[in-house]
N, C-alpha and C positions, 0 to 999 in steps of 0.2 A: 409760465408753466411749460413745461419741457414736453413736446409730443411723443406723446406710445405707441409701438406696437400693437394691433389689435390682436386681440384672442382667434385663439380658431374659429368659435363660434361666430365671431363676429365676418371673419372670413369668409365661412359658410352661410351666414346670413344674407352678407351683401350678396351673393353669387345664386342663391336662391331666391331671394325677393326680385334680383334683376334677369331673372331664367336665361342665368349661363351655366355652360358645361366648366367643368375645372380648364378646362383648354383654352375656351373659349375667353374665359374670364385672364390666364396667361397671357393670352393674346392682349387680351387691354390693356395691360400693363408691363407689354414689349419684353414677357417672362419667359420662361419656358414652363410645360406643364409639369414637371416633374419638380422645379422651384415651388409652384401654386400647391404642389401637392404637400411639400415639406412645410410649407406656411400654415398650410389648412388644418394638416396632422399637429402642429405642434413641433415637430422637430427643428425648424429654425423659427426666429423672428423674422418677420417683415419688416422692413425699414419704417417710420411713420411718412416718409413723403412720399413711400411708394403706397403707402395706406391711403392717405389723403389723395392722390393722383387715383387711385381703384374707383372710391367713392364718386371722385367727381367723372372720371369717363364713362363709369356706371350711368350714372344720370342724363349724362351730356348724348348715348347712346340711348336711350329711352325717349330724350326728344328727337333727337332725328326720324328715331323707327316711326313716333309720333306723327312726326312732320310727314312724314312720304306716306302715311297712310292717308291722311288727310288731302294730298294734294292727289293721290289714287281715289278717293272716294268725289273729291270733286270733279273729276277726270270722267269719272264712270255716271255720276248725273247729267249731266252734259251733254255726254252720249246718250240718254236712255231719252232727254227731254224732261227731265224731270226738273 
């Protein structure tokens, strides 16, 4: 099976569920904002390995954010004595 293009919504999905900005979300995928904007709108297609690459640094960014909260909250028990 041949990989798709995703829709704009799905575009806007991903970029919402992972609370980025249109830029921001660019940036993930080594774009420019004005690319991210023609993807999102509809006016062009996204490649599907730039799709597939979105999704996963989408994710792979959510654990790190993850990660450094956690090593920040173990950080700050430590300190308190807790």
């Amino acid at each position: 099976m041949k990989p798709q293009s995703p829709k704009p919504e799905e575009l806007k999905q991903l970029r919402e569920c992972h609370n980025l900005t249109q830029r921001r979300a660019a940036r993930l995928v080594f774009s420019s904002l004005r690319a991210w904007q023609y993807w999102e709108s509809g006016d062009h297609l996204m490649h599907p390995i730039i799709w597939a690459y979105a999704k996963y640094a989408a994710r792979r960014r959510d654990e790190k954010l993850e990660e450094a909260r956690s090593r920040i909250a173990s950080t700050s028990e430590i300190g308190t004595g807790i």
